[in-house]
C-alpha positions as CSV (number, residue, x, y, z in Angstrom):
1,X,0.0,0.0,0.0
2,X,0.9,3.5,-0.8
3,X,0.3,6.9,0.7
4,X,0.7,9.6,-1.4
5,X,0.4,13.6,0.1
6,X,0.3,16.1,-2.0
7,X,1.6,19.7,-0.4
8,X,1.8,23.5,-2.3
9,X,-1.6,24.6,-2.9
10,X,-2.8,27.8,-2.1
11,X,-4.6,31.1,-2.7
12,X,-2.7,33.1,-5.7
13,X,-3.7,35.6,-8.3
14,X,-3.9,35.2,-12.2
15,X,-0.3,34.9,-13.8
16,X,1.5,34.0,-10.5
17,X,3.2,30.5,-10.2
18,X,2.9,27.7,-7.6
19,X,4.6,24.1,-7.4
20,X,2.7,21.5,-6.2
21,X,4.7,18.8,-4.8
22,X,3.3,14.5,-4.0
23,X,5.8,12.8,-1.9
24,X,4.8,8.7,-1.7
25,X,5.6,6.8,1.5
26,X,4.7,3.0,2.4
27,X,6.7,1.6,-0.7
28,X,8.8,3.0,-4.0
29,X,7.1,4.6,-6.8
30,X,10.7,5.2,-8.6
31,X,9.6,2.6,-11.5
32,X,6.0,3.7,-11.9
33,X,4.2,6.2,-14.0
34,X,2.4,9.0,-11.7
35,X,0.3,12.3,-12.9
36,X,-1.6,14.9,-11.5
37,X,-5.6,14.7,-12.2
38,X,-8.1,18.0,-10.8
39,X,-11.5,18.5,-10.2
40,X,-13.0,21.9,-10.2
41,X,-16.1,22.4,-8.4
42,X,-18.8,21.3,-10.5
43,X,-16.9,19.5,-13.0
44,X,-15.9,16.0,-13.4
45,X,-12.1,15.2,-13.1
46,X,-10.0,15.8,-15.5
47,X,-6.3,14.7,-16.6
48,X,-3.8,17.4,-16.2
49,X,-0.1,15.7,-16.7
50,X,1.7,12.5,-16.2
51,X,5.3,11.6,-16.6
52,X,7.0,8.1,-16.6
53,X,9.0,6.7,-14.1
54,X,12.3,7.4,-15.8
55,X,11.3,10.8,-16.9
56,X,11.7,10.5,-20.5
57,X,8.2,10.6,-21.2
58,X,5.5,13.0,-20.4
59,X,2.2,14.1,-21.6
60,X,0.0,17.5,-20.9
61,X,-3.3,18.3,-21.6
62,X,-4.2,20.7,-23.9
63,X,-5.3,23.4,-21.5
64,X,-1.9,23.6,-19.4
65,X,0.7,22.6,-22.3
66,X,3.4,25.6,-22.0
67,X,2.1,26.7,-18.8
68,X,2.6,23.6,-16.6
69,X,5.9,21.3,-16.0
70,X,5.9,18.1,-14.5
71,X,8.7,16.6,-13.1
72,X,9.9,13.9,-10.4
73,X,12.9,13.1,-8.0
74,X,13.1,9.5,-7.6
75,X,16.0,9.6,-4.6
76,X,13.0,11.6,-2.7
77,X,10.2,9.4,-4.1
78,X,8.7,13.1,-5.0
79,X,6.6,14.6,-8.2
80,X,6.3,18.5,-9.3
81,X,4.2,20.0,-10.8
82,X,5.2,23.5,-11.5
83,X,2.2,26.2,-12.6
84,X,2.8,29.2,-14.7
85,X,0.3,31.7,-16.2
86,X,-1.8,30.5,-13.8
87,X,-5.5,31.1,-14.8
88,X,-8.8,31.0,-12.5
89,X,-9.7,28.2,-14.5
90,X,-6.7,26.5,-12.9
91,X,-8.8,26.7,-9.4
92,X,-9.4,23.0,-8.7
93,X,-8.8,19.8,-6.6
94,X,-5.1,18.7,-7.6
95,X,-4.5,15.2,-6.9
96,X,-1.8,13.1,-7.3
97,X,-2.2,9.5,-8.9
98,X,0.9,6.5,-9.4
99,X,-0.1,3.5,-11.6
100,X,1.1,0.4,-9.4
101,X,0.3,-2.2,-12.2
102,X,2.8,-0.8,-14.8
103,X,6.2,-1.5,-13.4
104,X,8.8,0.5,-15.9
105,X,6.4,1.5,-18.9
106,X,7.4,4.1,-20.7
107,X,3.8,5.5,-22.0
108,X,2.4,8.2,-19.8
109,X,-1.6,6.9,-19.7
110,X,-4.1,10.1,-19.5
111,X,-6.9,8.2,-18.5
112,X,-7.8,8.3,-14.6
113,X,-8.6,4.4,-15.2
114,X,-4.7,3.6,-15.4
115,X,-3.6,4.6,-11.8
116,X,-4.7,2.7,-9.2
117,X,-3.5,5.0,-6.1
118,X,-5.1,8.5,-5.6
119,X,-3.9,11.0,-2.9
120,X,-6.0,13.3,-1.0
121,X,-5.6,16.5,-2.8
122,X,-4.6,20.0,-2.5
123,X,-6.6,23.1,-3.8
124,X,-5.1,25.8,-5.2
125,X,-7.4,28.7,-6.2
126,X,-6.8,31.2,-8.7
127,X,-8.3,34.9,-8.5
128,X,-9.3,37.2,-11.3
């Protein structure tokens, strides 16, 4: 079993920056895809970035590609996600997902049904 905590969310204006950071504890996530999923009030959840284990491979969606950077540190079973240009449409749930099942894959999944640990979520709200 994993734990996953996500930490950096917050109250910021349009255009500032944050980093949202996921530390894992209970066992390794250093050979396992992991991404960042949100849920705005209202909405359904929606994929937001995801990045193999090696970090060779990442994927974006469409609404943060330029603006967002996702990254991990594998010494400090850790992944980033750093927000530029943020946006009040950014305001939303961020949680942090690792797909157990997929030991060493390379292909960074977008779909919420290819992780199969969730953490707890931190908000971050954007003002106008």
């Amino acid at each position: 079993q994993v734990q996953l905590v996500e930490s950096g969310g917050g109250l910021v204006q349009a255009g500032d920056s944050l980093k949202l950071s996921c530390t894992a504890s209970g066992r390794t996530i250093t050979r396992y895809t992991m991404a960042w999923f949100r849920q705005a009030p209202g909405k359904e959840r929606e994929f937001v970035a995801a990045i193999t284990w090696s970090g060779a491979n990442t994927q974006y969606a469409d609404s943060v590609k330029g603006r967002f950077t996702i990254s991990r540190d594998n010494f400090k079973n850790t992944m980033y996600l750093q927000m530029g240009s943020l946006k009040p449409d950014d305001t939303a749930i961020y949680f942090c997902v690792v797909n157990l099942r997929g030991r060493d894959s390379e292909t960074p999944h977008s779909s919420e049904y290819e992780y199969t640990d969730w953490g707890r979520g931190t908000q971050v709200s954007v003002s106008s």
